[in-house]
Each structure stands twice: as structure tokens, then as C-alpha cells.
C-alpha positions as CSV (number, residue, x, y, z in Angstrom):
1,X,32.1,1.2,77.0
2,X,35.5,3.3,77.1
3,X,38.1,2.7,74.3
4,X,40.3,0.4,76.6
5,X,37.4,-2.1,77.6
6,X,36.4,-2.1,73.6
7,X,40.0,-2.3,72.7
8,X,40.5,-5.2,75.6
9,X,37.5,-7.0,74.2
10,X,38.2,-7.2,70.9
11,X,41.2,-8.5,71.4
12,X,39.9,-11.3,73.7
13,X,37.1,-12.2,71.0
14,X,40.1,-12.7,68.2
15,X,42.0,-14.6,70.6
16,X,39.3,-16.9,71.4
17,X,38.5,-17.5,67.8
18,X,42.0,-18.3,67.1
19,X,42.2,-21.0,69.4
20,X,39.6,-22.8,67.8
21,X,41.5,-22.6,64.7
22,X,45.0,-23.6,65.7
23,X,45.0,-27.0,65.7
24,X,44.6,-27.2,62.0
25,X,47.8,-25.1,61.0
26,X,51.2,-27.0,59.7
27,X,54.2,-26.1,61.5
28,X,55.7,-23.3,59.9
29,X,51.9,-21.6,59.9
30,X,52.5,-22.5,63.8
31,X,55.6,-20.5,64.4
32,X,54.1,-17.3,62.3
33,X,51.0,-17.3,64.7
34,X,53.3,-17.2,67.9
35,X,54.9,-14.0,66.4
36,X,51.1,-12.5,65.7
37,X,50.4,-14.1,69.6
38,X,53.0,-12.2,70.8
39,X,51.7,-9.3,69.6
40,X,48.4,-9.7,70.9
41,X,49.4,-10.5,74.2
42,X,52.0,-7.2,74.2
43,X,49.4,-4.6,73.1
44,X,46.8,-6.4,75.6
45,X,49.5,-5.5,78.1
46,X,49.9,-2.3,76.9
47,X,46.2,-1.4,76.9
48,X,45.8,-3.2,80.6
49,X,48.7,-0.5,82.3
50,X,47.6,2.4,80.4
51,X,44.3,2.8,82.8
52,X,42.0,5.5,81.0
53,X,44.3,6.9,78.8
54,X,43.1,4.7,75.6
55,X,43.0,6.7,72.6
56,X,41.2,6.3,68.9
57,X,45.0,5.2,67.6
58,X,45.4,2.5,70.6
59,X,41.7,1.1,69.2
60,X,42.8,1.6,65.5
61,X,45.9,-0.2,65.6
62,X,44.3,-2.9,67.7
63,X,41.6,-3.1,64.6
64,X,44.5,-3.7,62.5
65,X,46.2,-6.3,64.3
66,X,42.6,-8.3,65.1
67,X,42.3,-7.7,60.9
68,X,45.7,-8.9,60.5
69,X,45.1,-12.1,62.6
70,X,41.8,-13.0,60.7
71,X,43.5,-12.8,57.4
72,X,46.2,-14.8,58.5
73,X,43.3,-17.5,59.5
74,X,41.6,-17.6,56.8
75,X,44.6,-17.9,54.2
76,X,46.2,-21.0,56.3
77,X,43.5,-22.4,57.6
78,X,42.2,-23.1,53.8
79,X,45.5,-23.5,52.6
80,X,45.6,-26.5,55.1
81,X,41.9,-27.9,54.5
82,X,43.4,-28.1,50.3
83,X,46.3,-29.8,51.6
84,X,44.1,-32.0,53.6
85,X,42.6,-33.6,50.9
86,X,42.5,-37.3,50.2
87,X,45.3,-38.2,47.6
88,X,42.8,-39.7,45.4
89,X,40.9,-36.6,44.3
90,X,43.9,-36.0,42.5
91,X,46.2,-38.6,41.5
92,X,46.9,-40.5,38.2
93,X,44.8,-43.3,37.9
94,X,45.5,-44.8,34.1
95,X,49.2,-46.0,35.6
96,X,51.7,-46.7,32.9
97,X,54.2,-49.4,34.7
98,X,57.3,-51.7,33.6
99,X,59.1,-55.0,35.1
100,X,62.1,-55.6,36.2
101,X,63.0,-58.0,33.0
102,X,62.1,-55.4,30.7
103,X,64.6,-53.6,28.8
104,X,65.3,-49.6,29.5
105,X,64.4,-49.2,26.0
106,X,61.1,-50.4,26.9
107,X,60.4,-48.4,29.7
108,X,62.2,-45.6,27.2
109,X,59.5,-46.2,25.1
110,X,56.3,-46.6,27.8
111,X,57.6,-42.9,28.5
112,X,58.1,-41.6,25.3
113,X,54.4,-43.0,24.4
114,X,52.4,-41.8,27.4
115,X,54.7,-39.0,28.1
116,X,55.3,-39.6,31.5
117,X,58.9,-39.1,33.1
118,X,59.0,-42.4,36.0
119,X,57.5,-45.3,36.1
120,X,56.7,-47.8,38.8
121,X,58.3,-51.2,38.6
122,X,55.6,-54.1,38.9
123,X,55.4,-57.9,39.4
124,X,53.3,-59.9,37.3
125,X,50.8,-60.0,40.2
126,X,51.2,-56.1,40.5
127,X,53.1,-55.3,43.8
128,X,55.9,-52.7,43.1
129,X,59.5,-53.6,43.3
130,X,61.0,-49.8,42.0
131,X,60.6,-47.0,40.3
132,X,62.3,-45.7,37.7
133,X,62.6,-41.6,36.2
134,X,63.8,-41.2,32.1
135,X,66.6,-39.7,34.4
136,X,67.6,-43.3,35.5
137,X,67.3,-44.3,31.8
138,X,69.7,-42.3,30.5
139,X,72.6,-42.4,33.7
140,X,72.3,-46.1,33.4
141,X,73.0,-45.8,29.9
142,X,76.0,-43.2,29.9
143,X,77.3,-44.7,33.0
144,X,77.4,-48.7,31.4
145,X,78.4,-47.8,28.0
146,X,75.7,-50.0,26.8
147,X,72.6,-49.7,23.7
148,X,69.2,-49.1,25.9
149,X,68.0,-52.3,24.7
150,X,70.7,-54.4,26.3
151,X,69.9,-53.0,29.7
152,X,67.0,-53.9,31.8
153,X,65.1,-52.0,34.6
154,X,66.3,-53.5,37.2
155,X,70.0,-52.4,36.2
156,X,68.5,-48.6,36.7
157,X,65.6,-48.3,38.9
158,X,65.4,-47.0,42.4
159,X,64.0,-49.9,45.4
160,X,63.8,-47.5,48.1
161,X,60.1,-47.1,46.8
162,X,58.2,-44.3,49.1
163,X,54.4,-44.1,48.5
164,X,51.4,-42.8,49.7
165,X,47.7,-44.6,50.2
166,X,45.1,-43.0,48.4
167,X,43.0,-42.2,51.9
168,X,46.2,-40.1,53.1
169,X,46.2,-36.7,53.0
170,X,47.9,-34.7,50.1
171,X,50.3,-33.0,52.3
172,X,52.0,-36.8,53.3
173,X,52.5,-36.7,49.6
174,X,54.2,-33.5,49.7
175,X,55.6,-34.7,52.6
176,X,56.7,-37.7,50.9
177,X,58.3,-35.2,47.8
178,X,60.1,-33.3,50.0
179,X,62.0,-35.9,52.2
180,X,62.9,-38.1,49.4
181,X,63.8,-35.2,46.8
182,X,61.0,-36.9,44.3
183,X,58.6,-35.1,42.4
184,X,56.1,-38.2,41.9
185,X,55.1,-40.7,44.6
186,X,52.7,-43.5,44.0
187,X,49.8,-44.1,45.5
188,X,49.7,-48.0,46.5
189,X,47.0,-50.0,48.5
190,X,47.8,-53.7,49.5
191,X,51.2,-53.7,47.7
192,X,49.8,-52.8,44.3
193,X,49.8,-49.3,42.7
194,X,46.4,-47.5,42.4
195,X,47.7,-44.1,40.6
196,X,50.1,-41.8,41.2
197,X,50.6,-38.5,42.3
198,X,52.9,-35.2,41.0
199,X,53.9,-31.9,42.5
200,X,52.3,-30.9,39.4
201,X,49.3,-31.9,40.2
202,X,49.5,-30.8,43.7
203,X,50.0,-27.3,42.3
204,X,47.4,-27.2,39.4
205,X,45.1,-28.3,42.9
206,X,46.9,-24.8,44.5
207,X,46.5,-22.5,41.6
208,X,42.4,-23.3,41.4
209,X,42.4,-22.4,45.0
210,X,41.1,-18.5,45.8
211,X,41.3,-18.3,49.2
212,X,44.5,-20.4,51.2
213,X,47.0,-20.2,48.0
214,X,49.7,-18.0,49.1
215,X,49.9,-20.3,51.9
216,X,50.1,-23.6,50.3
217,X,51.8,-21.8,47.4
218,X,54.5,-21.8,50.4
219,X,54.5,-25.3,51.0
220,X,54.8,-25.9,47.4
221,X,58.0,-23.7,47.1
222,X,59.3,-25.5,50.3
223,X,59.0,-28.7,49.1
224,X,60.8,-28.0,45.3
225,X,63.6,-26.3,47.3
226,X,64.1,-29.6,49.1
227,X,63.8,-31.9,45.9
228,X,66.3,-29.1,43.8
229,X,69.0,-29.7,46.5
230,X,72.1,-32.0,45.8
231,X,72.0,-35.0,47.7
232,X,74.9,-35.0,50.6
233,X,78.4,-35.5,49.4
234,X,77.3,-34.4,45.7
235,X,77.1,-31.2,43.6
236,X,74.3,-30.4,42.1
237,X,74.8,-28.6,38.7
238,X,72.3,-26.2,36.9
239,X,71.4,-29.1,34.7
240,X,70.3,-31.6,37.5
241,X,68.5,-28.4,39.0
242,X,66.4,-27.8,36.3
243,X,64.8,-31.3,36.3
């Protein structure tokens, strides 16, 4: 076999595998493997119109860039099976919760006790109504003028409640993070609140990773830049950022 026709079939065999992978990378993974598809389909090009001419650097770099595209496969398409992931392999299940009638001191307190920075807001019967962050605490109680304990939740908590079920994947709970600038979404199922789940724990899940981190390290960083953004028609001071 000349250098060209080995050069040529490599390149089809790394194609071919790569097609078989695609379908499980996120978006942004998506756009990267155009750029590497690009590349393939130039030198492919290349080696096609050069006739007999192939040399040992035409097959070299075309070893580097079949190396190139296997790496990339193997770091995203992990990084995407972690992500992948039912929510409940790593969620909070012993759920610390308040009411709406309770005071903020109360739910001041639940936090301070369990030290845990939201809680979700539950009926007697369990559904959610809220949630509320230590953040909430405090604004409603600069913002009212009032003691803690002559506040209650409801005054302070958030009802535009996004949540996860615990069958979803992890990444609609980053997902979930990143839209609604949160760093903790529960995890509900009928109404009621089965655990929740933290960008901490999503990246305690990364770091124990060895092969797909960088990757989902990405997604990671993505999302946090999203939640550490000021919300539109509002600064966001270093304060606020460091939350």
C-alpha cells in the first residue's frame, strides 16, 4: 500500500468511528468537532490531488490529526456519559425544608444547624411552594427593617421554583443552574421533594472523574459564569459575585 492509500485509509477508519460517537456530544463539544471535521475533510483533499507524491510528513501529520481526533473522543465522549447520569446518584437526600408560616429566623436557624445555604419551602403534605437561599434571609431583613423573627418565609422566598426529577440526567440540572443563575435545584417527584442537588456536588462528581474531566470541567465553568452574572437591569458587585 503507498503512503497516500494508508494515509487515505486512516483517515476514513477515524471518520467512521467518529460518526458513531457523535451523537452523544453537547453542543459546544459539537461545534469543536466541525473544526477537527474540517480538518479531516481538507487534508483528505489534499492527499486525494496530490496523486503519488505522499510523503512520510503527509502520513505523520495525518497520524497526528487521527491522534488528535481520538483524544478529543474519548475526553467528551466520557465527559458526557458523567453528565449523563441519573440525578439521584448524587443528590441530597436527608432534605432540611421550612413553611411558608415559619419565621426567617427559623429557616435562619434550619440553616445555621444543618449548614445548608437554601431551603425548599413545603406544605404540610410536602409539595413545594419556594425556595429560599440565607441570601433571601438577610435582603428581606435589611430591606424591611424588621428582627428575623417577625418575618416569615413567605415574605422572602423565591416561587418560581425550578427542579429536576431524580431519573433526569445530571446535565438538566446543570442545565437548570445555569438558566436560572442557582447553584442548588431540587429534585421533586409528584410535587414533593426527594433531595436536592448542588454544583458542588456536580463537581466533587467531575474531579473523581480520570478520563472526560477537562471536558465537563468546561461545562462546569460555563454554567458558574452564567449563575455569577448580574441579572438584566442590575449590577452585580464583587460581593454578590463571590456567592
Amino acid at each position: 500500500m503507498s503512503i497516500k492509500d494508508e494515509a487515505l485509509a486512516e483517515l476514513a477508519t477515524v471518520r467512521d468511528e467518529a460518526r458513531l460517537h457523535t451523537h452523544l456530544l453537547s453542543m459546544d463539544a459539537h461545534k469543536r468537532w466541525e473544526a477537527l471535521e474540517t480538518e479531516l475533510v481538507s487534508l483528505e483533499r489534499k492527499l486525494t490531488q496530490s496523486g503519488e507524491r505522499a510523503t512520510d510528513s503527509v502520513l505523520a501529520s495525518t497520524r497526528e490529526l487521527a491522534q488528535a481526533v481520538v483524544e478529543f473522543f474519548k475526553e467528551h465522549v466520557q465527559s458526557e456519559a458523567a453528565l449523563s447520569t441519573p440525578t439521584s446518584a448524587i443528590m441530597s437526600r436527608a432534605v432540611q425544608s421550612c413553611s411558608p408560616g415559619d419565621s426567617l429566623n427559623r429557616a435562619a436557624q434550619i440553616m445555621w444547624e444543618f449548614n445548608c445555604g437554601a431551603l425548599p419551602v413545603v406544605s404540610d403534605e410536602g409539595l413545594i411552594f419556594g425556595m429560599i437561599t440565607d441570601r433571601d434571609v438577610c435582603m428581606a431583613s435589611y430591606t424591611r427593617g424588621q428582627n428575623l423573627s417577625a418575618l416569615t418565609v413567605d415574605h422572602a422566598m423565591s416561587r418560581s421554583v425550578k427542579a429536576c426529577s431524580a431519573d433526569e440526567p445530571i446535565r438538566r440540572a446543570l442545565e437548570i443552574m445555569e438558566q436560572s443563575q442557582v447553584r442548588r435545584v431540587p429534585v421533586i417527584e409528584a410535587g414533593k421533594v426527594v433531595g436536592i442537588v448542588a454544583l458542588a456536588d456536580i463537581a466533587r462528581l467531575v474531579e473523581g472523574k480520570r478520563i472526560g474531566r477537562a471536558a465537563a470541567r468546561d461545562a462546569l465553568a460555563k454554567a458558574l459564569a452564567a449563575i455569577s452574572q448580574a441579572p438584566p437591569g442590575q449590577a452585580l458587585n464583587p460581593a454578590q459575585a463571590a456567592e
